[in-house]
N, C-alpha and C positions, 0 to 999 in steps of 0.2 A: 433321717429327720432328727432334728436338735430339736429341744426347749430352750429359745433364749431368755428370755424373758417374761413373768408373770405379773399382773395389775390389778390389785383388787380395789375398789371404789363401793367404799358403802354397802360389803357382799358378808351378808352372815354377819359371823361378831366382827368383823374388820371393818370400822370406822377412819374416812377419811381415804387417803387415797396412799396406799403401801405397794412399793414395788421389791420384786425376789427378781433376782440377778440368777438364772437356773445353766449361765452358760460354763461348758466343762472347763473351757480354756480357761489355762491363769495366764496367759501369755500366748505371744503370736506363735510357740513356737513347741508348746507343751502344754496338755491336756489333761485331767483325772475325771476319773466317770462319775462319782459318788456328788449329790449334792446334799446334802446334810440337817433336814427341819427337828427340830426335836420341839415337843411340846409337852403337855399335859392332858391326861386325859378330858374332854370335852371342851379344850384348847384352840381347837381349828384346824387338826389336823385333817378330818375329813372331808372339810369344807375347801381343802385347797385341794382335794381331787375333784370334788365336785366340780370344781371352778373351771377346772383342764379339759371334765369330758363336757361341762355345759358348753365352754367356748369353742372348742370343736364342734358338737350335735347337735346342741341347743334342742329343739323338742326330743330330740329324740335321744337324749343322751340318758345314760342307765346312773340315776346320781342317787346318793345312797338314803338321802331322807325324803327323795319325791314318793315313795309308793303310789297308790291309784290318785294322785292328785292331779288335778289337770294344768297343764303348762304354765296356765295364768295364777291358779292359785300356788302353783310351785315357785313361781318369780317372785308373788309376794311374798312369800314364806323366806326368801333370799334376801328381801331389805331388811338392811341395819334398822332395830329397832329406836334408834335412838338418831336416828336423821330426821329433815325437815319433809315430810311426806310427797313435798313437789321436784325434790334433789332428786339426782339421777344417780342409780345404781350401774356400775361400770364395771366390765370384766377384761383385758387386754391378754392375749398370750401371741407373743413372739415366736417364732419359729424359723426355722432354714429347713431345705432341700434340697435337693438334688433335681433341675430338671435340665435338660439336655444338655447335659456334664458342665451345666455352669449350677452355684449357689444362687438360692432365690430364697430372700425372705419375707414373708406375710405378718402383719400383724392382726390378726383377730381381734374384733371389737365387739361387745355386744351390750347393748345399754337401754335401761328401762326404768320405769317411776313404778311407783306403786299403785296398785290397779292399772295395768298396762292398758293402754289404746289396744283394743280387740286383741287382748291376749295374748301378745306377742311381744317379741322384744324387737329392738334396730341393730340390725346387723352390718358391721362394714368390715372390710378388708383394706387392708389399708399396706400398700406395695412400698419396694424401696424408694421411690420416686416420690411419696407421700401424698399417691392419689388414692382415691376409690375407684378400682374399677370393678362399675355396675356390673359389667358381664360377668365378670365371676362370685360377685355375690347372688347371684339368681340362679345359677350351678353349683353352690357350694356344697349341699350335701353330695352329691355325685362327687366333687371334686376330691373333698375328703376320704369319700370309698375308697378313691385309686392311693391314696397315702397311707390311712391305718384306718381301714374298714371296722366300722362298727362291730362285724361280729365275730370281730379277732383282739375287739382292744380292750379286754378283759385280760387277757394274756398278758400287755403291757400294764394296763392300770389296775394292779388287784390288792387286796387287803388282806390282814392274817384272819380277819373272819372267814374269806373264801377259801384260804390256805387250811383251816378249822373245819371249814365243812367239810373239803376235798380229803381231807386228812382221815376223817372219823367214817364217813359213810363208804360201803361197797361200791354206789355208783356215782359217778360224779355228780354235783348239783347243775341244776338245769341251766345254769348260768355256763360254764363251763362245757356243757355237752352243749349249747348253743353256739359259744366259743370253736369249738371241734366241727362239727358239720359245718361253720362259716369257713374253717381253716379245708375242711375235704372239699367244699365246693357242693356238699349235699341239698344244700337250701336251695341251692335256682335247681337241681335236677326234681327233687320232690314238688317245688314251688312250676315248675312247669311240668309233671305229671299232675297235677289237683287244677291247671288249667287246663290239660288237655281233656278230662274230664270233664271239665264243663263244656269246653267247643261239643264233644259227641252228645253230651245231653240234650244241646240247644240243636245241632244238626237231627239228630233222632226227631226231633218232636216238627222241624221244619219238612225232612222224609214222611213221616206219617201224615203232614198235613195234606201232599201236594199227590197230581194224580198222575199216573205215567200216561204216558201216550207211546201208542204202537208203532206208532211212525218215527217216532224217538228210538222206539229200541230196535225199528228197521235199520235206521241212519248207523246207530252206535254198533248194530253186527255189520255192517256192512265196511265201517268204517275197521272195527277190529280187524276181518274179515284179510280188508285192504294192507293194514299193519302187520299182520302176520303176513304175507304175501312180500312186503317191503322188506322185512326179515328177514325172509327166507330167500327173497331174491341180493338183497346187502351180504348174506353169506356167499350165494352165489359168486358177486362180482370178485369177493376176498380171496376167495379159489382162485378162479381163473386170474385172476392177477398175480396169484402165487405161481400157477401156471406158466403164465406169462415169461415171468421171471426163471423160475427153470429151464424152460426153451431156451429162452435169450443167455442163460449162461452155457447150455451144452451148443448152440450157437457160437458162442464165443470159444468154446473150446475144440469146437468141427473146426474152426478158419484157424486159432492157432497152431492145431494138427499140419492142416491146409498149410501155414506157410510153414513151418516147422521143418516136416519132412517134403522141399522143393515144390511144393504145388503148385503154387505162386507163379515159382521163375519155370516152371514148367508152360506154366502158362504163356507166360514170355517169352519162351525162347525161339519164335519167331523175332519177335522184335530187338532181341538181343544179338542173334546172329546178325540181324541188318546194322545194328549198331558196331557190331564188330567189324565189319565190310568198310562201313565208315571209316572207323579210323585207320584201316591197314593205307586204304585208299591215300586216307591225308599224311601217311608214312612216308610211301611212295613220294608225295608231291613234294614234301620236305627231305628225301634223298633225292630229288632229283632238282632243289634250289643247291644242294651240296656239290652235289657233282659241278653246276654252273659256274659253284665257285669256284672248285679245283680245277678248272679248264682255263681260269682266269688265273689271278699275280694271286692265289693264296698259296702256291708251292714255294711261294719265295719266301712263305713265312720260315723253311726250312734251314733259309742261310740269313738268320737277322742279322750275325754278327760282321758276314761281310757286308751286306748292305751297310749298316753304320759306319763301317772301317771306310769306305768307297764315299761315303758322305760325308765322312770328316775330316778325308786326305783331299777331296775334290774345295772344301772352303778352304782346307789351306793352302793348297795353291792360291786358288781365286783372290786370297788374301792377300799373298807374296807378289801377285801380279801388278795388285793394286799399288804397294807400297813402292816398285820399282819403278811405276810410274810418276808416280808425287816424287820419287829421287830424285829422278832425272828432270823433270822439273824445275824442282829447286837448284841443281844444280848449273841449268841453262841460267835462269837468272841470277846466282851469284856472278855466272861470265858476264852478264852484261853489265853488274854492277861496276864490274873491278878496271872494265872497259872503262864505265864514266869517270870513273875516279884516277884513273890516268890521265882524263883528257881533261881535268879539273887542276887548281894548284894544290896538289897535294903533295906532299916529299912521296918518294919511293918509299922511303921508310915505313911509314904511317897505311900504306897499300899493302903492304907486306903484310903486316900486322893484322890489317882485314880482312887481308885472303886465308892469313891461317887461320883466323878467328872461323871464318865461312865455312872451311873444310872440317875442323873438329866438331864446328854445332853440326854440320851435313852427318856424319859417321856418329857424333852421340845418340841423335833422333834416332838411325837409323839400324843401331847397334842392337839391339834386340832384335829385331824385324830378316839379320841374315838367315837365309835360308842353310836349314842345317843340313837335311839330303836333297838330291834331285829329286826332282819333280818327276812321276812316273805316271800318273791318269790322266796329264795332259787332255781335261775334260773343259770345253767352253762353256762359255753361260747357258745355252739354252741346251745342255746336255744335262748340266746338274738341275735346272728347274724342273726334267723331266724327271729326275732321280728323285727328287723332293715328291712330286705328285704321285709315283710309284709309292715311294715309302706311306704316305697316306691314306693313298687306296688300300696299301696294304692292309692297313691297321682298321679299317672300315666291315672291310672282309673279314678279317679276324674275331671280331665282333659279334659281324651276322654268323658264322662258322659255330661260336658260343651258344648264341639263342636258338639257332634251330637243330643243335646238338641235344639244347633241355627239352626243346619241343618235343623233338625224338624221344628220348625216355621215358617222359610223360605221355604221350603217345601211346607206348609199350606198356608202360605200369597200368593205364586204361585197358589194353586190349589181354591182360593177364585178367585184370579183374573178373571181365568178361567172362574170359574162359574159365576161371572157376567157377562163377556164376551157374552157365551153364554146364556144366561138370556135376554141381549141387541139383540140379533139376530132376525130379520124380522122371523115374519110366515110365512109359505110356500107358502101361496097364493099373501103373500105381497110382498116377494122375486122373485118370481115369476115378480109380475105388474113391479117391479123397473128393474128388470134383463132388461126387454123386452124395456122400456123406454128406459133405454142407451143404449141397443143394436142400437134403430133406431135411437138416434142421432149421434151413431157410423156410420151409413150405411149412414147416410143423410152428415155427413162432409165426408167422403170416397168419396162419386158422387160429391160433391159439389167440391171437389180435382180433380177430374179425369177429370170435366167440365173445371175447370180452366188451366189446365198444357194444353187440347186439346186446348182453344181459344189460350194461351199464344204461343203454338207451331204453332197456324195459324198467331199470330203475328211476330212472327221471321221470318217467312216463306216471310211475307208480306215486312219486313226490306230487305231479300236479292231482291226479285223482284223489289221493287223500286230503291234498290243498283243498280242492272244492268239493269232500265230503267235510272238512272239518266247518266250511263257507256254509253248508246245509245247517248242520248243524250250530254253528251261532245264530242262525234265522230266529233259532224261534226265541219262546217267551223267556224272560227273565227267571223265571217262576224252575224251567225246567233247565234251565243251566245252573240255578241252584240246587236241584235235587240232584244232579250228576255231582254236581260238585258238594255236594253234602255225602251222597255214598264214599264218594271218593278219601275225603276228610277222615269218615267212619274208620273206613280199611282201613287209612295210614295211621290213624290214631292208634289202632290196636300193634304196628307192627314198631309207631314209635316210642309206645311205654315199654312192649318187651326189649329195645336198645337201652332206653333207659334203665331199666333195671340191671342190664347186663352192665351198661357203664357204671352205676351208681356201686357195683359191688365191684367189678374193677378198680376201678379208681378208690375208694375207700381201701381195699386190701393193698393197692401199691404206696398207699401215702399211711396206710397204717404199719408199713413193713419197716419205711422210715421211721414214722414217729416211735414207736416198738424200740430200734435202737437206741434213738437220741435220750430217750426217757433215763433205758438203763444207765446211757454211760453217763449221764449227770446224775444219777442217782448214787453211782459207785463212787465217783468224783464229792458230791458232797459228803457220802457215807463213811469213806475216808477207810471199807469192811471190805472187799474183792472177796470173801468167800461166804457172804451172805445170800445173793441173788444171781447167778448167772445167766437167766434168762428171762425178760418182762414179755409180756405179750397183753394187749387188748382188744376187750371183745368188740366186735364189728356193730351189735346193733347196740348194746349198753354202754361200750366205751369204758368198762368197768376195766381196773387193773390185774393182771394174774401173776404172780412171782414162781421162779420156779430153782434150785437151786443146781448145784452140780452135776447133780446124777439126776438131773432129767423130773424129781418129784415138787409138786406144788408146797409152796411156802406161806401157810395162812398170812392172811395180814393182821389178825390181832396175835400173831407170834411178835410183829412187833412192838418197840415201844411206844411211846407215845411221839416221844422225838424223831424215831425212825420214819413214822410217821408222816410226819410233817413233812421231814426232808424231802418224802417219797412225790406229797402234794407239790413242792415246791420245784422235785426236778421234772413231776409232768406239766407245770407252765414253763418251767423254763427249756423243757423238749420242745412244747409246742409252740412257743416263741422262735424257736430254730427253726421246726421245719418252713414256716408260715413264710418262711424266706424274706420277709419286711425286717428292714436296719431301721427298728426304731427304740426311741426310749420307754427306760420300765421306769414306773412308781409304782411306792410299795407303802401301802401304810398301816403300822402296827408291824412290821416282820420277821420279830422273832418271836411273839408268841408264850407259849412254855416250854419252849424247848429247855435241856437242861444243858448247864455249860460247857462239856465237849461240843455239843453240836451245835450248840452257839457258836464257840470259837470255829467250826467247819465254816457254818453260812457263813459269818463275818468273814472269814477270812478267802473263803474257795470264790463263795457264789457271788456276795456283793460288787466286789472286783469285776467280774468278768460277768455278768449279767447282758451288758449291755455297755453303749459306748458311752452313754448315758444314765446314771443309776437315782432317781428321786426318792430317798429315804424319810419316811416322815415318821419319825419314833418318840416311845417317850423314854424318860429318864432309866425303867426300870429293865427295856429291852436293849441298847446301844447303851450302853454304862460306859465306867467312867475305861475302864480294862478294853472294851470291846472300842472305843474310838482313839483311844490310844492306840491300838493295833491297825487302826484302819489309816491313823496322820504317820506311825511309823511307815508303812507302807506305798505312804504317798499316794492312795486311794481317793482323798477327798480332796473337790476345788472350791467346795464354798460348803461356809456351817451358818444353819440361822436359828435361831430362838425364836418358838411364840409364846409371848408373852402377856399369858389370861389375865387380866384384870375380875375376880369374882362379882367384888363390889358392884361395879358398873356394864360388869357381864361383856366385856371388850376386849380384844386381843390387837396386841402391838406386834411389829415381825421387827429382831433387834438381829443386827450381826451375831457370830457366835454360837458355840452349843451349853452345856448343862456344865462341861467342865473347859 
């Protein structure tokens, strides 16, 4: 949570309408915590705390000049005295957060005339969007809780009065121990034991009033009665289910016994033997398509190479046959050309010439094609056609020769399997012991079943009769369902204070064990002394501080000074700020007090820094001097300094940029 922005309108001495810039950023890209108000005393300094918690709380806000005054007379007491009585008093604080990992910012508004309409002021919320939404101003104290709850924002928003009191007194001021119980969570545990108190008072006197009836407290033993019965039989079913289950696993471990050592194929080994029958059988039938073929042309697959030789000498003839035939041929019809061309006018000459032409193309064509040996297979056409269909059948058979060569094997690797199989198989006697074992853990999870579903069906049995004893008993009067239920309330009342108390003392001692540390180590941290205090501890019901040193012995606290003091108050808010686990902004007003200038320069320079991500400083001239905010702009600590500037005369305060130097 940020302070962006602050709006005062006609609030206190602040005349007109003056706005404070509270946001840390001096840029998009770097931040400092410190904001900077310096004033004068009775300047305005308190009045711009007031302004933060009334615009957050509004009635209920702890603002430091309302004492027992009542809301409407405190708002008056808020208008500039020097406004037009009908003009509106206005208060705005800007703010951002965090809600589901996006920024969200609200602007708080709250505005009022003097003598307010029924004593109240107008309240808006006013979103990025720059509407009102109704809904959440009608939730808005709830909503606030969940951001900086009331009775933790003292913590954040406190004064060096409170720092003063915390300082000086053994226990803390009630403001502060108010603070604490909001931070442990004690307030809803107390604040609902002092309720449950009242429910048993108001039950007690409704018991007392009303009369029992015997028929009521027949119903409710009967009904107990039923209860306890449903119990005991609910345990029942739990057993035997557990039963169940053990069976069924020593079940499970009879049958992997069972097949484990053979039982199984023992079992089987009738039918495994037939299976093995089987296949020798289809062995057989596939040696005896083998032999079929070895009675046929597959012995011929043992001379391949003659066969090809016998089929490749048989085309070459057939070949040479062919060619001697086209020779001769050609050669008749050259005769009868050379005839025409005789009985034509041709010279002799030019005949001659043709006929040799005729004979060297006859012998060129034919020149390759001389047969280079005799011919010896002297094989005709339909001898090699038959040699041709031989060769294929061959290759057919050779085929099926392959396939039922793997069948076989395969065959064989089946009929091994087998007989391992059987090989593995329990003896008779041993088959026997194993059979009879899982049979009885068969028969023993069976009863074990038949026990369970019988209690399980007495348990249903038991669910309806308590149904229609609980149906009796809503019968009757109004009158006597409240006195059942008013005892009832009684008893519990009693066993839920004593949880409460157990919680209340738990919880206090686990978040005081934190806060215990956090104390100290801001305490060593601003004291700037590690062999002062070694160990803090506070007490569980007074919240009082206890210092204790090295060796284990208590360290009064008026051993210390007055500064030490201080410090000591200011590092139990700012422990208690830590634990309370809220990232929110501190103001501070008046906060150095009289410390003396060592521990001046500590706070200045330890605490104000790292207080918060946030730090609103409202000082005057003689606490944040001229030394102490020069160390704080060396540091780069502050993002904005502002002046209030009191007018006596006219009793008005002006807010100018700027500090004192």
């Amino acid at each position: 949570m940020i302070f962006l922005e602050l709006v005062l309108q006609n609030f206190g001495p602040y005349s007109g309408k003056q706005v404070i810039n509270l946001n840390p950023k001096i840029d998009e890209e770097n931040s400092r915590p410190i904001i900077l108000l310096g004033g004068m005393n009775g300047g305005g300094k308190t009045t711009l705390m007031d302004a933060i918690r009334l615009a957050l709380y509004g009635p209920r806000a702890q603002c430091s000049t309302r004492g027992n005054l009542s809301y409407s007379d405190f708002l008056n007491q808020c208008v500039n005295n020097k406004i037009d009585p009908v003009a509106d008093t206005r208060i705005e604080l800007l703010f951002e957060h965090i809600e589901n990992d996006k920024p969200i910012k609200y602007r708080v508004v709250r505005s009022w005339t003097k003598n307010p309409k029924d004593g109240k002021d107008t309240l808006g919320i006013l979103g990025d969007s720059d509407t009102w939404p109704d809904a959440l101003v009608n939730i808005w104290d709830e909503y606030i809780e969940n951001l900086l709850p009331l009775g933790i924002s003292n913590l954040f928003l406190f004064d060096g009065e409170q720092v003063k009191e915390l300082a000086e007194q053994e226990t803390p001021p009630p403001v502060v121990v108010d603070a604490i119980r909001g931070l442990l969570g004690l307030e809803l545990a107390d604040r609902l034991a002092v309720d449950l108190d009242i429910l048993v008072n108001r039950k007690l006197k409704e018991v007392g009033n009303s009369k029992d009836l015997a028929n009521l407290e027949e119903i409710e033993t009967r009904l107990t009665q039923q209860q306890e019965d449903y119990q005991t039989t609910e345990e029942k079913v739990e057993i035997l289910k557990n039963q169940v289950e053990e069976l069924e696993q020593k079940q499970q471990e009879a049958f992997d016994k069972f097949i484990s050592e053979g039982g199984k194929i023992a079992a089987e080994r009738n039918q495994l033997e037939l299976q093995q029958d089987t296949k020798t059988a289809e062995i057989e039938q596939v040696r005896q398509s083998m032999c079929e073929l070895a009675a046929d042309v597959l012995p011929l697959a043992l001379i391949p190479n003659l066969l090809n030789q016998a089929q490749t000498q048989g085309e070459k003839e057939f070949r040479h046959q062919q060619v001697q035939i086209s020779k001769d041929l050609l050669l008749e019809r050259d005769q009868r050309l050379l005839t025409w061309l005789n009985q034509v006018e041709i010279s002799p000459i030019e005949v001659e010439k043709i006929q040799s032409f005729l004979i060297q193309d006859v012998d060129s064509l034919y020149a390759k094609t001389i047969q280079i040996e005799a011919p010896w297979l002297l094989a005709d056409d339909e001898t090699l056609s038959q040699l041709d269909n031989l060769i294929y059948h061959l290759q057919n058979s050779k085929l099926s020769a392959k396939e039922k060569l793997a069948i076989l094997k395969n065959k064989e690797e089946e009929i091994h399997t087998l007989e391992r199989q059987v090989q593995t198989a329990a003896a008779p006697e041993d088959y026997t012991k194993l059979r009879q074992a899982l049979e009885v853990a068969q028969n023993q999870v069976v009863e074990a079943k038949a026990n369970y579903e019988t209690i399980r069906r007495r348990l249903a049995e038991l669910e309806t009769i308590i149904a229609k004893s609980k149906r009796e008993l809503s019968d009757y009067t109004v009158e006597n369902i409240k006195h059942k239920n008013s005892e009832h309330i009684i008893t519990s009342a009693a066993k839920v204070q004593n949880t409460l108390k157990i919680f209340r003392e738990k919880l206090t001692l686990r978040k005081l064990n934190k806060l215990e540390e956090e104390v100290k180590n801001c305490f060593l941290y601003l004291l700037h002394k590690s062999d002062l205090v070694h160990r803090i501890t506070i007490d569980t019901k007074t919240f009082s501080l206890l210092l204790y040193d090295l060796n284990g012995k208590p360290v009064p606290k008026h051993r210390l000074s007055a500064g030490e003091k201080q410090l000591l108050a200011i590092a139990f808010l700012w422990g208690l700020a830590k634990v309370s686990g809220h990232r929110l902004p501190v103001a501070i007003d008046t906060p150095l007090g009289r410390l003396d200038s060592s521990h001046r320069s500590n706070l200045v320079e330890r605490y104000f820094p790292s207080a918060s991500h946030q730090v609103i400083l409202l000082s005057t001239d003689t606490e944040i001097g001229k030394k102490e905010v020069e160390t704080l702009r060396e540091n780069e600590a502050i993002a904005r300094e502002y002046l209030l500037k009191y007018d006596s005369s006219t009793r008005q305060t002006t807010i100018q940029p700027g500090y004192f130097w």
